[in-house]
C-alpha positions as CSV (number, residue, x, y, z in Angstrom):
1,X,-3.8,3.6,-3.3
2,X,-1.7,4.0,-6.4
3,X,-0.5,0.0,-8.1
4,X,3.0,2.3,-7.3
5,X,2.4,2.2,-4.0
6,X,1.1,-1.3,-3.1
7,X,4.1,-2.8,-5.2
8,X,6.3,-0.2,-2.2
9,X,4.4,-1.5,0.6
10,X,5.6,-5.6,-0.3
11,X,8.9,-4.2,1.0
12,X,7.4,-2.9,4.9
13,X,7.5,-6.4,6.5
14,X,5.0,-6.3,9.5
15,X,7.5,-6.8,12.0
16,X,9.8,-3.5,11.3
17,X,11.8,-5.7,8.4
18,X,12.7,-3.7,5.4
19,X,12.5,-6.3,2.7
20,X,14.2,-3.9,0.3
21,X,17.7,-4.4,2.3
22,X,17.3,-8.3,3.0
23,X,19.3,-10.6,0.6
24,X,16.4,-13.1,0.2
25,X,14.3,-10.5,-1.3
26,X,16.8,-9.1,-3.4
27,X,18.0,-12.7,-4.4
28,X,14.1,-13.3,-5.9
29,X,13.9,-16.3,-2.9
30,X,11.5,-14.5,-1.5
31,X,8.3,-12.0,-2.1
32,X,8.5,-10.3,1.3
33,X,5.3,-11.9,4.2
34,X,3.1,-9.0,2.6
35,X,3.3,-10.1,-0.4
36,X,2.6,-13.5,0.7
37,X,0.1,-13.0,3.3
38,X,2.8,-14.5,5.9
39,X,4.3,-16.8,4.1
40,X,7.7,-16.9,3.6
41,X,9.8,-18.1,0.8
42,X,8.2,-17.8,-3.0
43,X,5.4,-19.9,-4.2
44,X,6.1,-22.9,-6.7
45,X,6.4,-21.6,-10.5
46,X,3.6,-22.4,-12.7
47,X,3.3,-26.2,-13.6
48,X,5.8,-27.1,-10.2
49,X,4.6,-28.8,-7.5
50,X,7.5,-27.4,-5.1
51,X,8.5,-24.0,-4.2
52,X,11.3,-22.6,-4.4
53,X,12.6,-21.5,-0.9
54,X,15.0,-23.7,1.1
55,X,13.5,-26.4,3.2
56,X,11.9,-25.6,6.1
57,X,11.3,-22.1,4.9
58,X,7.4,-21.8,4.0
59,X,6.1,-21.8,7.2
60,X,3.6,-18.9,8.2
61,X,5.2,-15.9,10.3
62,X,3.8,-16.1,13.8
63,X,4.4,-12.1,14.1
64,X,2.4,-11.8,10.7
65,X,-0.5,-14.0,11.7
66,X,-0.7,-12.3,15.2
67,X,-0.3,-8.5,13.9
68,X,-2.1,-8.8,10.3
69,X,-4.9,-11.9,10.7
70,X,-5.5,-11.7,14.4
71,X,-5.6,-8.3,15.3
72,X,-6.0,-6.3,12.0
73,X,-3.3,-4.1,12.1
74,X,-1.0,-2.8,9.5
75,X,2.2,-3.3,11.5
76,X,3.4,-4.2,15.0
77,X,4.3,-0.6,15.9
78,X,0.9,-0.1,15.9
79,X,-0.5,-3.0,18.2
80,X,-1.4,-1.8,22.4
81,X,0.9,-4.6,23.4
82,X,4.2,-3.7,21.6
83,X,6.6,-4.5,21.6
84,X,5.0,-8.4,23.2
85,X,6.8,-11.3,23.9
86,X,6.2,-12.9,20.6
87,X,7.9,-9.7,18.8
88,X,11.3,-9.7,21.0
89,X,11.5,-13.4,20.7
90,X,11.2,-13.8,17.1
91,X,15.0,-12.7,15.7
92,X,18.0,-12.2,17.9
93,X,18.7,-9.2,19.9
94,X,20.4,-6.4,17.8
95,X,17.7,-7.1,15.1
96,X,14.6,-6.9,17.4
97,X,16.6,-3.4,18.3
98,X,16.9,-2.5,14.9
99,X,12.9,-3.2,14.2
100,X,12.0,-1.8,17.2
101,X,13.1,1.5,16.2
102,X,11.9,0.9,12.6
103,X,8.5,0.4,14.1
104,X,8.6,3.4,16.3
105,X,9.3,5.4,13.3
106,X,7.3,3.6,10.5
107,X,4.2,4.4,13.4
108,X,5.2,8.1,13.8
109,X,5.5,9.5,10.0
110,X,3.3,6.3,8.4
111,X,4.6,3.5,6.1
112,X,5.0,5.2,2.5
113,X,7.1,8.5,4.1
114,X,9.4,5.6,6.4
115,X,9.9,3.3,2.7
116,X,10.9,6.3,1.2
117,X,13.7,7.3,4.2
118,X,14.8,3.7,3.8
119,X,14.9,3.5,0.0
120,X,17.3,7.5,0.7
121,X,19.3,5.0,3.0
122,X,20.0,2.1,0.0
123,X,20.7,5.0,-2.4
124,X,21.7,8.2,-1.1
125,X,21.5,11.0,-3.3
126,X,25.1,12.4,-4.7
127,X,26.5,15.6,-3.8
């Protein structure tokens, strides 16, 4: 895998997210949980002893620690058990929809080919 191509994958969140469309990650407050091995938030800057995420925001992703450090997958869509209980309950209803169907796809045509249909999405091309 090309340095290209890790740096593309920070942006497939494990459970469907696209990190590339969320204000946090675009606003530098946060690294995307792959980045951060389920962290959220960013660490603290060299010589600080705090972070820089809101309160209450550097907790470990439950989806992440399930998906990624219990069962060694890639990405929920490709777990036996989705979509679980711990995966509809995480975010509220339309988003769990909208990852759903992320995850279906991101399964189907594989995580680089689903980034690139999502980075088409933030920046389509001009006619």
């Amino acid at each position: 895998m090309s340095p290209c191509e890790c740096l593309k994958r920070r942006q497939a969140a494990v459970c469907g997210n696209h990190c590339g469309q969320c204000d946090a990650y675009l606003a530098n407050t946060c690294c995307g949980c792959g980045y951060q091995l389920g962290l959220t938030g960013r660490p603290a800057p060299a010589g600080e002893s705090e972070p820089s995420w809101p309160k209450g925001a550097g907790s470990e992703c439950a989806i992440f620690r399930c998906c990624v450090g219990e069962r060694g997958l890639e990405h929920c869509g490709l777990c036996p058990d989705f979509a679980c209980q711990l995966f509809l309950s995480h975010s509220a209803p339309l988003a769990v929809a909208r990852r759903y169907r992320a995850l279906l796809r991101r399964a189907e045509i594989g995580t680089i080919a689903w980034l690139d249909e999502q980075a088409s999405k933030d920046h389509p091309k001009e006619p």
